[in-house]
C-alpha positions in Angstrom: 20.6 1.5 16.8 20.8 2.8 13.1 19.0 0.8 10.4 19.6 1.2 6.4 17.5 0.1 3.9 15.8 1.8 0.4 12.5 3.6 1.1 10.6 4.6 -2.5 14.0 4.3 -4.6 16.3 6.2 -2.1 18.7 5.0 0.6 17.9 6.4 4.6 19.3 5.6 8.0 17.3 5.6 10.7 18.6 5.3 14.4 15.3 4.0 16.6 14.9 1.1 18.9 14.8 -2.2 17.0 11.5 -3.3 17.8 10.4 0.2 16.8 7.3 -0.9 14.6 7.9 0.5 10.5 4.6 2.7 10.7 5.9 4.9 13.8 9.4 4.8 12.1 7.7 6.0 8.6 5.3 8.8 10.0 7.1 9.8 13.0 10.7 9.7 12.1 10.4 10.1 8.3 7.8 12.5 7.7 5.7 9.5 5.6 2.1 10.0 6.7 0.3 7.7 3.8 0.7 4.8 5.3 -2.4 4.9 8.1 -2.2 4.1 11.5 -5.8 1.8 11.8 -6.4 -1.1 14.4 -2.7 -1.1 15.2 -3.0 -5.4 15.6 -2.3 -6.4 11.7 -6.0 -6.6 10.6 -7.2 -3.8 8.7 -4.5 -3.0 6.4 -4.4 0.4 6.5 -0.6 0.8 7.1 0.1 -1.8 4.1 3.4 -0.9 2.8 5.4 -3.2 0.6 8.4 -4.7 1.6 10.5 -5.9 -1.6 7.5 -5.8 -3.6 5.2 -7.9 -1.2 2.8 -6.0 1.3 3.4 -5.9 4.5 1.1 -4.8 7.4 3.9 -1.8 8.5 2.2 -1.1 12.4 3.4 -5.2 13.4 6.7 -5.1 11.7 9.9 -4.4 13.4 11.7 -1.5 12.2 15.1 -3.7 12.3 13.3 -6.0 9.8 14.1 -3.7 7.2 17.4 -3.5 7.5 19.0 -4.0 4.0 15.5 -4.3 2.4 13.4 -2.4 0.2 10.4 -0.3 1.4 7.6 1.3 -0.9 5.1 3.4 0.3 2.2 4.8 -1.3 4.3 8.2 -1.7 6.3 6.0 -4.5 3.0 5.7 -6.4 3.2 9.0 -7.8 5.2 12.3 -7.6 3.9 15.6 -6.2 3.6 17.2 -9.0 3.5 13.7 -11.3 0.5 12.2 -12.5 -1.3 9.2 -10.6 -0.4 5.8 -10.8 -2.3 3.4 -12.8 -4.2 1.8 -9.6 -4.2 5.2 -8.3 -6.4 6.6 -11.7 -8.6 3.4 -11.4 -9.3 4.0 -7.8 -10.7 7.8 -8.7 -12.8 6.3 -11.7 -14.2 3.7 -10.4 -15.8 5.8 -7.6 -13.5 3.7 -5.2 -12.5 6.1 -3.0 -14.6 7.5 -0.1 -13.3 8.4 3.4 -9.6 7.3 2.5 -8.6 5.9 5.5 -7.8 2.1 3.6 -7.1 3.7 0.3 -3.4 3.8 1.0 -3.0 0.3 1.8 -5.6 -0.6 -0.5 -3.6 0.9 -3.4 0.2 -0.6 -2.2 -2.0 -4.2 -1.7 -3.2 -3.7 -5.5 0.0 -2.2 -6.6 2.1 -5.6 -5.9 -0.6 -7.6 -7.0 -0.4 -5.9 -10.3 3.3 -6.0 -10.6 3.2 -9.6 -10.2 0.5 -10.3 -12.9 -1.9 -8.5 -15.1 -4.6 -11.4 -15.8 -6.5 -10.6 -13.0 -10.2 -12.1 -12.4 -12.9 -10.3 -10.0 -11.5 -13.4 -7.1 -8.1 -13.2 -7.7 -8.0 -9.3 -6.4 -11.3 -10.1 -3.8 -8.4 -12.7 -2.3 -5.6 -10.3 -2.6 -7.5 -7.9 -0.4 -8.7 -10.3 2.5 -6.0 -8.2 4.9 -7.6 -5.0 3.4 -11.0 -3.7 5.4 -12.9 -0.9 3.7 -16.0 0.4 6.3 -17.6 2.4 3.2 -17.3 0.7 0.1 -18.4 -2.2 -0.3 -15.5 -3.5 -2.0 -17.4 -4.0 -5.6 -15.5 -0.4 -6.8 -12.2 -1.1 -5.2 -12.4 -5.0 -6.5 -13.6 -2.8 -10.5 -10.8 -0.5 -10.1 -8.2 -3.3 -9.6 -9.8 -4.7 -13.0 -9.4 -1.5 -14.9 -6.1 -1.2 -13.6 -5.2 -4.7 -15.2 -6.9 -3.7 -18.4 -9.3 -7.1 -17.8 -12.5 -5.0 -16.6 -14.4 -6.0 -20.2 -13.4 -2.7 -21.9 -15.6 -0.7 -19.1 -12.8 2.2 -19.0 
């Protein structure tokens, strides 16, 4: 069966089994590798995608689900030859990045949180990231880069 939606601005049709889950439709039928393929049951969040601007663990959801929706990936966050996004820059500075297997999700989970408000405290983004494991970092950089990214990190730019 065919499915339309918009993926990072553009329109696509893809024709794959309904319950076809997003992350094997994004990686294997669209080329889209930055969403990561992780514990493949919803937990780690390293396939966090956002689905009309709210994140989405892509390896449970149906590709039929978006159908007529809106799909960002973190390939939206910035162009190939484009500088980083925002959250992207924050996650380099703040030494938040090691292996980069959650960074992805990490980064679409922070992206959405952002949109949706800039007064951020330390809990607000520790919450926002409860469907987000990181094995290497701790989660002090990721929670300071989220901060610097909302401008509300005490000046520590």
């Amino acid at each position: 069966m065919s499915y339309a939606f918009t993926l990072n601005g553009r329109g696509v049709d893809v024709d794959v089994p309904g319950l076809t889950p997003l992350l094997e439709v994004l990686r294997e039928h669209l080329g889209l590798t930055g969403a990561k393929p992780g514990c493949g049951e919803g937990r780690c969040g390293a396939c966090t995608v956002l689905l009309d601007d709210q994140p989405v663990v892509s390896c449970l959801l149906p590709g039929s689900a978006v159908e007529g929706r809106s799909v960002r990936t973190v390939e939206s966050l910035a162009g190939a030859d484009g500088p980083l996004s925002p959250v992207q820059d924050a996650l380099l500075d703040a030494g938040g990045v090691q292996c980069g297997a959650c960074i992805p999700g990490m980064a679409m989970t922070l992206t959405a949180v952002l949109e949706q408000s800039r007064d951020l405290s330390e809990e607000t983004v520790r919450q926002s990231l409860t469907g987000n494991i990181c094995r290497c970092t701790g989660y002090q950089k990721i929670v300071d880069a989220a901060l610097r990214a909302a401008g509300t990190d005490g000046g520590h730019r």
